[in-house]
Structure formats: structure tokens, C-alpha cells
C-alpha positions in Angstrom: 103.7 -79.3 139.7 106.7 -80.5 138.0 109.8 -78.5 139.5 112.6 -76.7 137.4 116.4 -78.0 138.1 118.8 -76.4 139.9 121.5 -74.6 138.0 125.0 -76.4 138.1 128.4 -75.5 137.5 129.2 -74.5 133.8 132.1 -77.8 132.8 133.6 -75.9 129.6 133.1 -76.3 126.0 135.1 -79.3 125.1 134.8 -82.0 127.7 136.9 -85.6 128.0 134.1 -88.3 128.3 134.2 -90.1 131.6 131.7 -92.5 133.3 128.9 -90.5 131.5 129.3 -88.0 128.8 125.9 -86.5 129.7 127.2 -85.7 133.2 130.0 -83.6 131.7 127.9 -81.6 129.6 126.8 -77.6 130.6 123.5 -77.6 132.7 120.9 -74.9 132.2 121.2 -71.7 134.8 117.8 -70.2 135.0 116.5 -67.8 137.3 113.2 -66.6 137.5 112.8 -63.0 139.4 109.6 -61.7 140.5 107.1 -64.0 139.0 103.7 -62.3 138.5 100.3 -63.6 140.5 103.0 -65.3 143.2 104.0 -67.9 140.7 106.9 -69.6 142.5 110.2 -69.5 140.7 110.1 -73.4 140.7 107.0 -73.9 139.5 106.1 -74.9 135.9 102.8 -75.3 133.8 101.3 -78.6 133.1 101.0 -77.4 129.3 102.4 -74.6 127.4 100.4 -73.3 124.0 102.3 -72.4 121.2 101.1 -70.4 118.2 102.6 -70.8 115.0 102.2 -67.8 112.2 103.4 -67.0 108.9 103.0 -67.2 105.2 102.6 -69.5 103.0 105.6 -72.0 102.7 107.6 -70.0 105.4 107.9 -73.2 107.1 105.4 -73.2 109.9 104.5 -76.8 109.0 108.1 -78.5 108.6 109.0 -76.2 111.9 106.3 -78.3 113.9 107.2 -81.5 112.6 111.0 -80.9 113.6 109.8 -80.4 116.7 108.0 -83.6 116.9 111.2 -85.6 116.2 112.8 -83.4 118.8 110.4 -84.8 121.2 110.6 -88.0 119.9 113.3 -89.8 118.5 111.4 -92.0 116.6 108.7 -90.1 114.9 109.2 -89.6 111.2 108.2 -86.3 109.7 104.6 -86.3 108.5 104.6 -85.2 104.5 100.7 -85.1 104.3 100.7 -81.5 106.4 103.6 -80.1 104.2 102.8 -77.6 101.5 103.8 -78.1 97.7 107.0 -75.5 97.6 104.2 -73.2 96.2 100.9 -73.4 98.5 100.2 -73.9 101.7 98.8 -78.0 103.0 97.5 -76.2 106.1 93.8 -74.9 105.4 92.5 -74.7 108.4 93.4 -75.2 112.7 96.0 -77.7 113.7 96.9 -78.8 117.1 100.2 -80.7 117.6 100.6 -81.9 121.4 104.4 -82.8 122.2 105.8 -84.0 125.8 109.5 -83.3 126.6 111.5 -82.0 129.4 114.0 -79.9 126.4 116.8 -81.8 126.5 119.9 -80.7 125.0 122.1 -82.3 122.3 125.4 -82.6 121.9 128.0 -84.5 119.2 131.0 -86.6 120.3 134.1 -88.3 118.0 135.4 -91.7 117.5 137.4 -91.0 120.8 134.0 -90.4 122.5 135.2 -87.0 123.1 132.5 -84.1 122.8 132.8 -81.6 119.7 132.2 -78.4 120.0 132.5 -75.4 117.0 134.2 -73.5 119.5 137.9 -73.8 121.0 139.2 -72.3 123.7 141.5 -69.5 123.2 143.8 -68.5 126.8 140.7 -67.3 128.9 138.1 -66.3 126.1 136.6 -68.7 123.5 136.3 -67.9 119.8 135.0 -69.7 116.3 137.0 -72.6 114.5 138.9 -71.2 111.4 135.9 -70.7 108.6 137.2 -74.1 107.3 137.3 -76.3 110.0 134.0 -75.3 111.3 133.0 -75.8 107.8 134.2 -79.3 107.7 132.5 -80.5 110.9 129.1 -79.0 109.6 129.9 -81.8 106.6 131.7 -84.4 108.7 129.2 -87.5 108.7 131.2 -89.9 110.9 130.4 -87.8 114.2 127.8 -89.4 116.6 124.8 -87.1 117.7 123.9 -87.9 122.0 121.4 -86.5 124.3 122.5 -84.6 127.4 120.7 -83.1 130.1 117.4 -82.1 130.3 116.5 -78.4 131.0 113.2 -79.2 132.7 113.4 -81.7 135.8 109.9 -83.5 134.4 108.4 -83.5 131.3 105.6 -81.1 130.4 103.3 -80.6 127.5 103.7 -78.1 124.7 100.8 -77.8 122.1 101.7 -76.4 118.7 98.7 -74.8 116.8 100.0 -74.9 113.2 97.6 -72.1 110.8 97.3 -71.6 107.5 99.6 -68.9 105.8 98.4 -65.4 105.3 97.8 -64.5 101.9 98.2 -67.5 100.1 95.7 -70.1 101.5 93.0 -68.7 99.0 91.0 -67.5 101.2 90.8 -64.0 103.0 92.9 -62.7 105.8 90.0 -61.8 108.0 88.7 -65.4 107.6 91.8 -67.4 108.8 91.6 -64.5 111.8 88.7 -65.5 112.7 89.6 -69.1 113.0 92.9 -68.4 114.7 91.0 -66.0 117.3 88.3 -68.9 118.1 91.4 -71.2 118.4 92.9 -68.7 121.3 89.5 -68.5 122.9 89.8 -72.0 123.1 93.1 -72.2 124.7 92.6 -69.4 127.3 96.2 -68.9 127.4 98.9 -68.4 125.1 102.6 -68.6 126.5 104.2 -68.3 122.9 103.8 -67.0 119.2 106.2 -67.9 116.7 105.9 -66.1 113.3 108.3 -67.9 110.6 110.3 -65.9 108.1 111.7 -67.9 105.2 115.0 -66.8 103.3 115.1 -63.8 101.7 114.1 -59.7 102.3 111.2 -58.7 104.1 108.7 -58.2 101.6 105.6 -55.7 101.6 103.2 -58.8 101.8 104.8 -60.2 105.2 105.1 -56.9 106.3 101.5 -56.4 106.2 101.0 -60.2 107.2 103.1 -59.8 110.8 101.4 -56.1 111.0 97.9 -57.9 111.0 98.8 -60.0 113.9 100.7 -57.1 116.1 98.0 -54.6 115.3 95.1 -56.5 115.9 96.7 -58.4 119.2 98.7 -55.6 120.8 98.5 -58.1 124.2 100.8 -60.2 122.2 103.6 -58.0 121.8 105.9 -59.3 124.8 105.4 -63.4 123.5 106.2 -62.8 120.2 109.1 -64.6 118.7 110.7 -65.1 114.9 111.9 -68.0 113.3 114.1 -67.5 110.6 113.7 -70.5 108.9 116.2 -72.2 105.2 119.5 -70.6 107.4 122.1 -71.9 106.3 124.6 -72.9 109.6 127.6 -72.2 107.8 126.4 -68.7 108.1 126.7 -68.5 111.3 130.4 -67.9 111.2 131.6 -64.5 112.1 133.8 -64.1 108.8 131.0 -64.5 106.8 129.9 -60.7 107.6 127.7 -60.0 104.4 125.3 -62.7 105.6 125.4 -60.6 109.0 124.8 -57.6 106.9 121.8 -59.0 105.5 120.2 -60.2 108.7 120.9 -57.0 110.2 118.6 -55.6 107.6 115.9 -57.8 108.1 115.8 -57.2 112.2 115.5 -53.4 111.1 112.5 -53.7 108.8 111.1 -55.8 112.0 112.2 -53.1 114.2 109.6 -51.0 112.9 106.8 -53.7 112.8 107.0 -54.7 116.4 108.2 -50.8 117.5 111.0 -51.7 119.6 114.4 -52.9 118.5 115.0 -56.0 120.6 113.4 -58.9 120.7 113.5 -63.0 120.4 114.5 -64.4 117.0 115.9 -67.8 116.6 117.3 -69.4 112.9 117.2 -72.9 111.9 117.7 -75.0 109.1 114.0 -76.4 107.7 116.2 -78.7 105.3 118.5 -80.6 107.8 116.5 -84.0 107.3 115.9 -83.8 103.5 119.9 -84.3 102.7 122.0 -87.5 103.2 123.6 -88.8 104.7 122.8 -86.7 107.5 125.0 -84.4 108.8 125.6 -85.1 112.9 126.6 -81.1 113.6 123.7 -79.7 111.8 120.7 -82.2 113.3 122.5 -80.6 116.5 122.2 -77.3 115.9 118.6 -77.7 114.7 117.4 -79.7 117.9 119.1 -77.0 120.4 117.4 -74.3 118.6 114.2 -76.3 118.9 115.0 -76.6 122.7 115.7 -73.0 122.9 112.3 -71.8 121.5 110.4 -74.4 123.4 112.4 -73.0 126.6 111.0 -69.7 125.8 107.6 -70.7 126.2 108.1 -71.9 130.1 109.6 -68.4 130.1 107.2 -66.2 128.7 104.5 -64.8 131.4 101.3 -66.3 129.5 98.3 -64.0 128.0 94.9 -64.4 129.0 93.3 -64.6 125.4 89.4 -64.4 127.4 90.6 -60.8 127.7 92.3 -59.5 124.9 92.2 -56.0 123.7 91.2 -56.4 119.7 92.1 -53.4 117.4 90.9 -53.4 114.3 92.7 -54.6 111.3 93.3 -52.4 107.9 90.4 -54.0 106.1 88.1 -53.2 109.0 89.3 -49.8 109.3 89.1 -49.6 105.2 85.3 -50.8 105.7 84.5 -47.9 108.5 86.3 -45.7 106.0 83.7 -46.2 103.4 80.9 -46.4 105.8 81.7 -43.2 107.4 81.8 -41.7 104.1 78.5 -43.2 102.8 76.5 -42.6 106.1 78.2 -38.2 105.8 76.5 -37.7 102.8 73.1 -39.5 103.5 73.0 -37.3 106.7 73.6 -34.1 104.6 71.2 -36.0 102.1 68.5 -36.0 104.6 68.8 -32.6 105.9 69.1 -30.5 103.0 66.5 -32.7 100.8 63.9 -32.0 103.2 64.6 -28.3 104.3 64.2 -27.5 100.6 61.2 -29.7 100.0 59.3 -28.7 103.7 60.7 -25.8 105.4 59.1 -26.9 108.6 59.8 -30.6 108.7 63.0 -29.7 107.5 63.7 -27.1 110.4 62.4 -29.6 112.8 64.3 -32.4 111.5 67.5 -30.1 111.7 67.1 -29.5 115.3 66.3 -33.7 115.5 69.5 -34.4 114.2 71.3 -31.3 115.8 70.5 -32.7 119.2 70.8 -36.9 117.8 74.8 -35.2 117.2 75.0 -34.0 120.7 74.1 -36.8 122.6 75.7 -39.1 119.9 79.2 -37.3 119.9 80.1 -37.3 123.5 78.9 -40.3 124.3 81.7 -41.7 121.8 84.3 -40.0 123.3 82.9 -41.1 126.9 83.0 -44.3 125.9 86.7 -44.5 124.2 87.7 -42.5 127.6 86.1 -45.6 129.2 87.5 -47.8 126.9 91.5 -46.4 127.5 91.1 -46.0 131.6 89.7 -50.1 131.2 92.6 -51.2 129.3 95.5 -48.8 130.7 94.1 -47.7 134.4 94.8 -51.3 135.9 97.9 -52.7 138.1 98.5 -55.9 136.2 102.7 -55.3 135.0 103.0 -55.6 131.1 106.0 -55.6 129.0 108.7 -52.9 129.1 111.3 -54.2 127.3 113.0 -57.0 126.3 116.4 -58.1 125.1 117.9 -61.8 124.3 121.4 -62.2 123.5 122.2 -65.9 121.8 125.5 -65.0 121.3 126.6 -68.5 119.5 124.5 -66.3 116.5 125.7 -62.8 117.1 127.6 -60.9 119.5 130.9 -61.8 119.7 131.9 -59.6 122.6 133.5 -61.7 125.7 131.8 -59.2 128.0 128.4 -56.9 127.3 127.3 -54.4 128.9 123.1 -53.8 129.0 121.5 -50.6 129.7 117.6 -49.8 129.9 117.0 -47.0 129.3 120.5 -46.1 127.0 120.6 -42.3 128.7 118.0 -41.2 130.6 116.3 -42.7 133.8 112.6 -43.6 133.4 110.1 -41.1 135.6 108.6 -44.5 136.7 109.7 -47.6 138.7 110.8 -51.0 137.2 108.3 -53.1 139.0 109.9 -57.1 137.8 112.9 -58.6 135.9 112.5 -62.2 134.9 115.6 -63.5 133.5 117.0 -67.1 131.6 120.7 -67.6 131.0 122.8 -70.2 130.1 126.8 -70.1 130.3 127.0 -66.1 131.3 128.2 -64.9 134.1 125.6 -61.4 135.2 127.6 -59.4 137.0 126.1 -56.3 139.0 122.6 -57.3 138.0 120.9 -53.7 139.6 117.1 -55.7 140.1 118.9 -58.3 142.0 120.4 -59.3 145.2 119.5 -58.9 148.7 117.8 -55.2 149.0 117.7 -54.4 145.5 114.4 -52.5 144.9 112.4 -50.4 142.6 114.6 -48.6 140.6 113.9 -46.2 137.5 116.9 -48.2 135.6 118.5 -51.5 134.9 121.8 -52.0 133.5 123.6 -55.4 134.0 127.4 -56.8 132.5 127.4 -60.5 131.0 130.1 -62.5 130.6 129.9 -65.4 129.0 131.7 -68.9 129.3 130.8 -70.3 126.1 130.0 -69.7 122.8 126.6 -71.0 123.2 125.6 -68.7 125.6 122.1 -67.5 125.8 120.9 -64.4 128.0 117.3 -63.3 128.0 116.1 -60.5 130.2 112.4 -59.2 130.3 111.7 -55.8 132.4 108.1 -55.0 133.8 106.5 -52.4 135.1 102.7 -51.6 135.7 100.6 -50.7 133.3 99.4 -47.6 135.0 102.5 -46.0 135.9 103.4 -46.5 132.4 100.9 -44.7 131.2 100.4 -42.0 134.4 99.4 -38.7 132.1 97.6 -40.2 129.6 95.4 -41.7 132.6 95.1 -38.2 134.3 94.1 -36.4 131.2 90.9 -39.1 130.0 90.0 -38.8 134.0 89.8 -35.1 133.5 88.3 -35.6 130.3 85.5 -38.1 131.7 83.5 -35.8 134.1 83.1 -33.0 131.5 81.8 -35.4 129.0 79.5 -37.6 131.3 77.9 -34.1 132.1 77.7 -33.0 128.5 76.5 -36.3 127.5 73.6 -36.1 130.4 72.7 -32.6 129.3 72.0 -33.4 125.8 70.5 -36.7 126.5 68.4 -34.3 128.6 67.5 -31.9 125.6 67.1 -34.3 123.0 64.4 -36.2 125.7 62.5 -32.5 126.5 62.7 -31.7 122.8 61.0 -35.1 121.9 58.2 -34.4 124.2 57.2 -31.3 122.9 57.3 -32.5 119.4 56.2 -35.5 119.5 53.1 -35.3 117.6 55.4 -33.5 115.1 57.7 -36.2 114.6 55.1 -39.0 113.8 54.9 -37.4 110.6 59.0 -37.5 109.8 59.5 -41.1 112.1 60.7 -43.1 109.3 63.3 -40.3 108.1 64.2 -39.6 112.3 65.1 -43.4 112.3 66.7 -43.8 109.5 69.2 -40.4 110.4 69.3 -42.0 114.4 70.7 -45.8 112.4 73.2 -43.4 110.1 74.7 -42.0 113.6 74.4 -44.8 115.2 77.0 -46.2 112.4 79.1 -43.4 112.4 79.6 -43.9 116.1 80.8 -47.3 115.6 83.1 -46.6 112.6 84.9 -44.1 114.7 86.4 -46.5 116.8 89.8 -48.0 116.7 89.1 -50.9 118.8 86.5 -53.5 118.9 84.5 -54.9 122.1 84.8 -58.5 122.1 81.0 -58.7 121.4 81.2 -57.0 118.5 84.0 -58.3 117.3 82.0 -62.0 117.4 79.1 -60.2 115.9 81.7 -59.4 112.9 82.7 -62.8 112.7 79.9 -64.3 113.2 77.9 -62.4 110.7 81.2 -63.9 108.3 81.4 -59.9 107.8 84.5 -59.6 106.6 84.2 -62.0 103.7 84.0 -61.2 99.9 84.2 -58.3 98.5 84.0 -54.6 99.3 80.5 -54.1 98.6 79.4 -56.8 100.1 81.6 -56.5 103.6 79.9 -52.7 103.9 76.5 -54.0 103.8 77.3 -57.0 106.1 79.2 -55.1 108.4 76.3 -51.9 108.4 74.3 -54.9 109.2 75.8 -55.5 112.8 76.6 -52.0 113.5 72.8 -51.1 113.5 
């Protein structure tokens, strides 16, 4: 297995060039902490799979194709996969493969001396003047070299490009299903980038990025946004209403994702459309590019062979109706034929009466089931997360992290994995020699450079997460496997002694058994992996309304 390096001293920001300018130049510092499955700290992945979401002409395409020159030097940026500047090139599954050991960049002058947009300032480091960081984002004559590799051997990263949501004329549910028989494919998935072009969030992306955190919830802790068209000039702290505006934008995804932190990253998608090219910005870009690949050998991968699937708000739009429809043919049913037969409606009452009983807790057993298989489990999941690049925001020399803010948690921290570059972590409580489980984790960072990056992820287990929940379904469960088994036991007796009866009303008694049979799927929030293949098998979800109920009645039968 190819082996990570071992962190070196931090040289400084601006560096005199001696025998070898890539010798001067800041290594990575990475430390991986309590590694899940026994992973060795040291160890990386052969390959790493990288998904790569968003709508149309958010730059998904163009993102992938930057990262292919960043790989390779000599590549040229393919224009047949990039849309028109109004629909999306990418209509179905792409797969880019990429080799690389993330190098970084850096820019030197005439003097061979490296450039940097920071200077030193006493102890601390701060931004260039707004115009002289301005002028070295246009300076031309600087010379772009690479440094140091982050990785000590190369590895493989492949880049699944997929069409945009919404605007690939075609329907949500249908590129889902191509992207979900894509993960099966890759079994793992160590990262999923979702670009975001310039501009507000709007209610389409909103529902877009919704789609793919609602339907994936596994994903939530490898998710990662790209804002792409950024302007690098804006990454100046005196231009504040840009700030502003971003600020805005990582609220509205706030509320998407449900937590406040999280990986974002912002590039420049039209660095190699202008000449003559501009040294500082091609820099930028390819660092950033090396930053999000980074976070893929980071990332603790998901098993996509075992994904929990909820469904999405056209599916839940379709039970909607179904449930509705197959209500009213029940109460149909029942009152039709009480009025027309007073006896086979009485006895086909008590038939659907006891159908209802067996029907209704054995739904609830099995979404009881369903919770204890997905939550009752020791596998450690995602607490929280927080990355600092604090070259992008941040200016503080020193931070100080807290999780929780206030309160301890009534459960233990089980992991910390943690990636930084050019911080000091001081009085790190999941580290050091005897550190243990602790219901808290606060850490200061002080960083050495304005390109700094710290990245902490906090685990704990699953079950401990969710301790009450778990004890209230596994009270729940005995009652309702009894209830269940008692009126699977009366509907059984009451068949017997009617059963000469019910010949007479069979058609009807089948056809009211299929409506509750439908109405116990559509109560569901989640789909088993067998039905959801049935669904997309059956192409259920394509077309319109009316002809999505009766395809998906179809497979809930």
C-alpha cells in the first residue's frame, strides 16, 4: 500500500530559493486518529471514487477537466464534454480516472524567489494591501513550479461526472437511477462534490442538493461544495460584501445539510479561458484542486452495497396519491356492498376489519425493524465536522473549537480524524498519551500561514447516538410482534369458518387484501433496496403523474 509522508517542519511563507525551491516549500502535516476497521494511519487506498453533482452548467464538467490538467501537465481540456453556457453536454454516466500523488503549487519571481499573497507582519501574517494582491493576481511575468507532493506515491482518483438536475431534459428520478447503479458499481464512495455556480441559492438547487441528502442520508459526512466562477480577488478580507454574500449562501446550505459546518472549497472555472494566463491564479486553482482531492484520502469511505434509501419528494408525492386513491376504494368496497348485501357486506366488513389488523401492525413491526437495523449497530458515523481554510475566511491568528458550544454530550466521542496544514493544535482533548473517551472536544489552532487548512471529523457510535430512540422501538417491538401474531391468528380462524362464505366475495376479498397491501407500502418513508430496484427497474418513476401511480401500484402489489 502506498504510504503517506511524514509531516515536516513548516519553512514560512516567503522562502529565498536555494539548491531546490521545492525543498523550501511547506510540507503537508497530516494525522490520522483512530482510523475505523484498524485502518493504519499510514495506509492509503489504491483508488479513491469521486462523485460529482450539480445543475446544469454549475460546472461539474469544466471542474473535472481542471482536474485532469492538475494531474497532468500536458492534457488539454476536452471541449466535447462541456455544456453550451445553457444546457448540459453530460447526458448520461462519466468516469474520469486521474493518477497523482496531490502535489502542491507554488509561484516564484525573476529572482527565483517564491511569492506568496501573504507577508509577514512581526509574529502574525496578514493579506497584501487590496492592490498589491490585486496586482499579482494580474501580474503575467511570474513563473508557476511544482512543490512537494502530499501523497508519498501516486494513487488513483476516479471522477464520475453526471448530468445536471433539472435541466438535462429528462426527469430527476431517471438520472437517480443511473447515478444509484453507478454507486452500486463502485461499492465505495470516498467523496461527493456538488458544484454551485455564482449567484443565490435558488429554489431549484435547493430542491436539487435536497434530492441527494434526502434520498442518501449515508452521504451526509462525504459531502463537499464547490463554489465554482469565484473570483480570487474576492478572497481579500476588505472586500467584506462578497463575504456577506457567501455568508448567505453557507446559511441557506445550513439548513439543507442540517448542521452548520461543513467542507466547501471555491475556484475559478474560467482561469484557462483568459490570456495570457495569469501565474497566481492557475496557482490558486490547482491548490484548491489538491485540497479537494486530499479530502477524498480523508474522508472514511461509504459502503454504497448498503445504503439506507429514503424516498425522494416525487415518490413520496406518488404514495400520496396512492394512499388517497386506495382510502376511498376501501370505503368504496365496504359501504357499496353492505347496502347492496347486508350479509356479504357484514362479512366482508369483518374480512377487512381483521385484513386492518394484521396489516397495521405488521407495518409498524416492520419500520421498528427497519430503525433497530439501521440505528441499533456499532459501526461509528458522523457527529460533526468542521474545516477551517483559513487563506478563505477566518482571519483570527488563533481559534478556538468547541463541540458541543455549551453543554457536554450524554454519550462518548468514540474517534477524531484530523488533516492540517500550517496550524499549530494545541490542547487537542482526543489526543495525546491517555486521552480517552470524552463527552467533549475542544481544541485551539494556531496557524503559521495564511494557507492554513484544519479539518476535524468527530465519531461516535451509531447506537449510543441514538440510545432512547433504540430503547423505545425495542419496547415497542414485543407488543407489536404479539399483536401482529394474534390477529394473524384471528384473521386465519375467521377464514376457516367462512370459507365457503368467502368463495362467493373472493374477487372483492382480493382486490380489498391488494388495496392494503398498497397502503402498507405507501406508508413507508424508506425503501428496501429490492424495492427500490423494482421502482427502477419497472422505469416507475418516468412520465407523468398518471402514469408513475399505475406503474408504481404495479410493483407494490
Amino acid at each position: 500500500m502506498p504510504k503517506r509522508k511524514q509531516p515536516q517542519h513548516d519553512e514560512g511563507v516567503i522562502q529565498k530559493r536555494s539548491e531546490s525551491v521545492g525543498d523550501l516549500m511547506p510540507d503537508a502535516m497530516r494525522e490520522f486518529h483512530n482510523q475505523p476497521r484498524g485502518q493504519p494511519s499510514d495506509e492509503l487506498a489504491e483508488q479513491y471514487n469521486i462523485l460529482v453533482l450539480g445543475e446544469t452548467q454549475s460546472g461539474k464538467s469544466t471542474l473535472i477537466q481542471y482536474m485532469r490538467m492538475y494531474a497532468d501537465p500536458e492534457a488539454v481540456i476536452d471541449t466535447t464534454v462541456l455544456g453550451t453556457g445553457t444546457l448540459s453536454h453530460t447526458m448520461d454516466i462519466q468516469p474520469t480516472s486521474i493518477t497523482t500523488s496531490l502535489p502542491e503549487f507554488y509561484i516564484t519571481d525573476k529572482n527565483r524567489d517564491i511569492v506568496d499573497y501573504g507577508i509577514a507582519d512581526g509574529d502574525n501574517m496578514r493579506f497584501r494591501d487590496k492592490s498589491d494582491y490585486d496586482g499579482l493576481l494580474k501580474r503575467d511575468d511570474l513563473m508557476l513550479e511544482k512543490g512537494s507532493s502530499r501523497l508519498a506515491h501516486p494513487v488513483i482518483f476516479n471522477l464520475i461526472d453526471t448530468p445536471g438536475l433539472h435541466a438535462t431534459e429528462s426527469d430527476d428520478e431517471i438520472l437517480l437511477q443511473k447515478i444509484y447503479n453507478t454507486l452500486i458499481g463502485t461499492e465505495k464512495i470516498h467523496l461527493i462534490l456538488i458544484t454551485i455556480s455564482s449567484g443565490p441559492i435558488t429554489q431549484a438547487l435547493k430542491e436539487a442538493i435536497e434530492v441527494y441528502v434526502d434520498m442518501f442520508p449515508d452521504f451526509n459526512g462525504v459531502i463537499a461544495f464547490v463554489h465554482t466562477h469565484f473570483d480570487y480577488k474576492n478572497f481579500h478580507p476588505e472586500r467584506f460584501q462578497v463575504a456577506e454574500a457567501m455568508t448567505r449562501k453557507l446559511e441557506k446550505l445550513s439548513d439543507i445539510m442540517g448542521r452548520s459546518t461543513f467542507p466547501q472549497f471555491k475556484i475559478d472555472c474560467d482561469v484557462y479561458n483568459k490570456k495570457p494566463k495569469k501565474p497566481l491564479r492557475e496557482c490558486i486553482t490547482l491548490n484548491t484542486i489538491q485540497k479537494i482531492l486530499e479530502l477524498a484520502t480523508f474522508n472514511r469511505s461509504v459502503n454504497t452495497l448498503d445504503l439506507t434509501i429514503n424516498k425522494t419528494r416525487k415518490m413520496r408525492t406518488i404514495d400520496s396519491l396512492l394512499k388517497d386513491k386506495f382510502d376511498a376504494i376501501c370505503f368504496f368496497i365496504h359501504n357499496t356492498l353492505q347496502f347492496k348485501n347486508q350479509e356479504e357486506g357484514d362479512l366482508l366488513s369483518e374480512i377487512f376489519r381483521l385484513e386492518t389488523g394484521v396489516h397495521t401492525p405488521e407495518a409498524k413491526v416492520q419500520e421498528a425493524e427497519e430503525f433497530l437495523r439501521r440505528h441499533d449497530v456499532d459501526c461509528q458515523v458522523l457527529l460533526h465536522e468542521e474545516r477551517r481554510d483559513m487563506d478563505c475566511h477566518g482571519r483570527e491568528e488563533t481559534v478556538s473549537i468547541r463541540y458541543p458550544q455549551t453543554e457536554d454530550l450524554d454519550f462518548a466521542i468514540a474517534s477524531r480524524d484530523l488533516l492540517c496544514h500550517n496550524v499549530n493544535v494545541i490542547n487537542d482533548t482526543q489526543s495525546g498519551e491517555g486521552a480517552g473517551p470524552s463527552t467533549c472536544w475542544e481544541a485551539q489552532l494556531q496557524r503559521v500561514s495564511l494557507q492554513s487548512v484544519f479539518h476535524v471529523k468527530l465519531y461516535a457510535v451509531k447506537s449510543n447516538i441514538h440510545r432512547a430512540e433504540i430503547q423505545k422501538k425495542r419496547d415497542e417491538l414485543p407488543r407489536l410482534l404479539w399483536q401482529l401474531q394474534e390477529a394473524i391468528r384471528c384473521r386465519d380462524d375467521h377464514a376457516k369458518q367462512n370459507i365457503s362464505r368467502m368463495q362467493a366475495i373472493q374477487e372483492i376479498v382480493d382486490n380489498q387484501n391488494e388495496c392494503i397491501q398498497i397502503l402498507g407500502q405507501v406508508s413507508h418513508t424508506f425503501l428496501k433496496r429490492e424495492s427500490f430496484m423494482a421502482l427502477l427497474d419497472a422505469q416507475a418513476y418516468h412520465g407523468e403523474i398518471d402514469e408513475c401511480l399505475s406503474k408504481v401500484q404495479e410493483v407494490y402489489r
